[in-house]
NUTORVO-398091 format. One line per field, with one value per residue (C-alpha): x, y, z; residue number from 1. Coordinates in Angstrom, 2 decimals, decimal comma. Layout:
BEGIN
u <- [X/...]
v <- [Y/...]
w <- [Z/...]
num <- [NUM/...]
// end
This chain:
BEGIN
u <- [121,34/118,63/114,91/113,60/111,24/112,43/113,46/115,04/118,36/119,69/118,86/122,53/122,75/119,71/120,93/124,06/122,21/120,28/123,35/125,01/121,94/122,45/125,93/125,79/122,61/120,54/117,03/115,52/114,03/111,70/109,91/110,07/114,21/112,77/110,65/111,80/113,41/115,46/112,79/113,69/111,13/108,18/109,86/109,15/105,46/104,59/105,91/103,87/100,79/101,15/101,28/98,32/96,85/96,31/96,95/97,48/98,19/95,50/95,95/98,13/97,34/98,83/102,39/105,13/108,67/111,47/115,47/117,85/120,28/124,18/125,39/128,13/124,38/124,21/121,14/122,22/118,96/115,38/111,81/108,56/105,04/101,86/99,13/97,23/97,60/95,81/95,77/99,03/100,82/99,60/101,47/104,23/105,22/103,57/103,51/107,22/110,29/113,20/116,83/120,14/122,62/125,36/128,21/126,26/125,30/126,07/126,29/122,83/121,04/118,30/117,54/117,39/115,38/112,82/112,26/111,41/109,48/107,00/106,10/105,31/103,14/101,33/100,92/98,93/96,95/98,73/98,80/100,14/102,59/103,59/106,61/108,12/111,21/113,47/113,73/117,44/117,98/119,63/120,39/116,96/115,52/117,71/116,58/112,92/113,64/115,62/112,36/109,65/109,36/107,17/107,28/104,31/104,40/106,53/105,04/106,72/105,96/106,82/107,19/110,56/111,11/111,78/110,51/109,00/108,78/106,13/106,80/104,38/105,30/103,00/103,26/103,19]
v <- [74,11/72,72/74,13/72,99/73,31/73,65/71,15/69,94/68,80/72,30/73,82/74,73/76,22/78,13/79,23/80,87/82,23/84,26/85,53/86,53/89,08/89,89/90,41/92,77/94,29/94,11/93,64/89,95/89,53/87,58/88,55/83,93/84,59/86,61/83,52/81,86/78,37/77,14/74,07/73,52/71,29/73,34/76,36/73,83/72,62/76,25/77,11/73,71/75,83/78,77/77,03/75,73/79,06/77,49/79,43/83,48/85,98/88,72/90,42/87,72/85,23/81,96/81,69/79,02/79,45/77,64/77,19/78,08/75,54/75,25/72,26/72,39/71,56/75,26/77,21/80,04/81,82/82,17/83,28/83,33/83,19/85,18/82,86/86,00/89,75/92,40/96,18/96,27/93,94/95,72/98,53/96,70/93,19/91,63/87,99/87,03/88,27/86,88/87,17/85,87/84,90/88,34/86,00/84,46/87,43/87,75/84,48/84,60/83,18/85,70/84,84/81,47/81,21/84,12/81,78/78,92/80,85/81,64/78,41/77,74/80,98/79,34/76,24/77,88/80,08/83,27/84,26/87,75/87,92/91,53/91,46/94,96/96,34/99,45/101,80/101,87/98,26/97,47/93,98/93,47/95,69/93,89/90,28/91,24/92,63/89,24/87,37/89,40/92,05/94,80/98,37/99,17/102,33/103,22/105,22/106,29/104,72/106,44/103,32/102,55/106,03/105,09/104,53/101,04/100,02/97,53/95,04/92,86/89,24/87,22/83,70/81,40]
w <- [91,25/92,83/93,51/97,08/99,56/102,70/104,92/108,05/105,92/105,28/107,89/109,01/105,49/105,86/109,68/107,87/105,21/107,64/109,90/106,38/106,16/110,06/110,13/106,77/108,55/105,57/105,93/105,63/102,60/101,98/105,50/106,20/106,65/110,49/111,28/114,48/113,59/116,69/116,64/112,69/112,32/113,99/111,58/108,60/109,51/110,12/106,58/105,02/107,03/105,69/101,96/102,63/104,35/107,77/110,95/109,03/110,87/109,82/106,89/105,33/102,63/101,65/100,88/99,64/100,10/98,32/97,89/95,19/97,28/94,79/94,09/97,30/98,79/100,20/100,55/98,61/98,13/99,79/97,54/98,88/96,84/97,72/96,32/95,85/96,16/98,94/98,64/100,44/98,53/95,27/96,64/97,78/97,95/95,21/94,92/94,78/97,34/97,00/98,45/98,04/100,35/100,48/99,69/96,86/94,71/91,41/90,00/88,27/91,48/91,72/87,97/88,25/91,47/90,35/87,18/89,16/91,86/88,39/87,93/91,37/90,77/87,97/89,42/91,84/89,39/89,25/85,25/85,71/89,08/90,64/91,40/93,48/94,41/95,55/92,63/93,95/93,81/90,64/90,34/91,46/88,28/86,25/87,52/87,74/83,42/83,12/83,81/82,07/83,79/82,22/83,97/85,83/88,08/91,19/93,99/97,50/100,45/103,40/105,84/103,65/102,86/99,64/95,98/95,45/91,32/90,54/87,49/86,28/84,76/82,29/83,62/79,52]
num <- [1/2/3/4/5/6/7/8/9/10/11/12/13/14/15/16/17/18/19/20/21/22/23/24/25/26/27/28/29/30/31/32/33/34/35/36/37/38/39/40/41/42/43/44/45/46/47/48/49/50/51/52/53/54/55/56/57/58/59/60/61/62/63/64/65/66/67/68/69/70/71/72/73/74/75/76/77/78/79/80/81/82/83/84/85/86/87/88/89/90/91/92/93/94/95/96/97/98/99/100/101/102/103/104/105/106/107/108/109/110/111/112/113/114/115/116/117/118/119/120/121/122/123/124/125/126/127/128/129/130/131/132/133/134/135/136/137/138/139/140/141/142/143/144/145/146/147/148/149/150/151/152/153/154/155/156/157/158/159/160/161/162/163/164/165/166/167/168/169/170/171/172]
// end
């Protein structure tokens, strides 16, 4: 396994990746996998920007997002790191999403790429990341425990009509 930033050399892999969520209709998660990227290489620099907090929408803050990608040379999972947290993303959101690829799942992926996603997190300063999820989401409890996770609260937010859990994560 490999930890990457993303670039133009995967980005077939990537493509797939994100029609595996489509077809399956699950949600994309992290919110980069909706990002426009027919001009891969404009999809790339505005992901560099975003790292670097250049050109935010309102409301958002910089961001990083990296690639579990298997040895086949797959991308077989997606994470994205909030430098920092708002009100909303205390709530939900936190610093770290991540997904994996449908067809990928439960081969310790989500693990692996969370625990490399929190050192990313410290190397930008983050000592303590949030990190949320469905209450209903088990293997995501179970990754987010895997990795640290300590129980914070859970609350109901109506926009998902569901429970959200926040966990928080020392960073050593």
């Amino acid at each position: 396994m490999r930890f990457e930033r993303p670039h133009r050399g995967l980005a077939d892999s990537y493509r797939a990746l994100v029609r595996e969520f489509q077809a399956r209709g699950e949600p994309l998660v992290p919110f980069p996998l909706s990002y426009e990227n027919r001009d891969f290489d404009a999809f790339v620099r505005g992901l560099e920007a975003s790292s670097r907090g250049e050109g935010l929408p309102d409301g958002f803050v910089p961001h990083s997002t990296f690639w579990l990608v298997d040895d086949a040379g797959e991308v077989v999972a997606v994470s994205n790191l909030r430098h920092r947290l708002t009100d909303k993303l205390r709530i939900e959101g936190g610093h770290i999403g991540y997904g994996v690829r449908p067809s990928a799942r439960r081969r310790g992926h989500a693990t692996a790429l969370l625990g490399h996603t929190l050192q990313e997190a410290r190397a930008v300063g983050v000592t303590d990341a949030l990190v949320t999820c469905a209450k209903g989401n088990a293997g995501s409890v179970a990754t987010i425990l895997r990795c640290g996770g300590k129980y914070d609260d859970e609350e109901f937010v109506p926009e998902r009509n569901e429970v959200v859990q926040r966990y928080w994560i020392a960073i050593a």
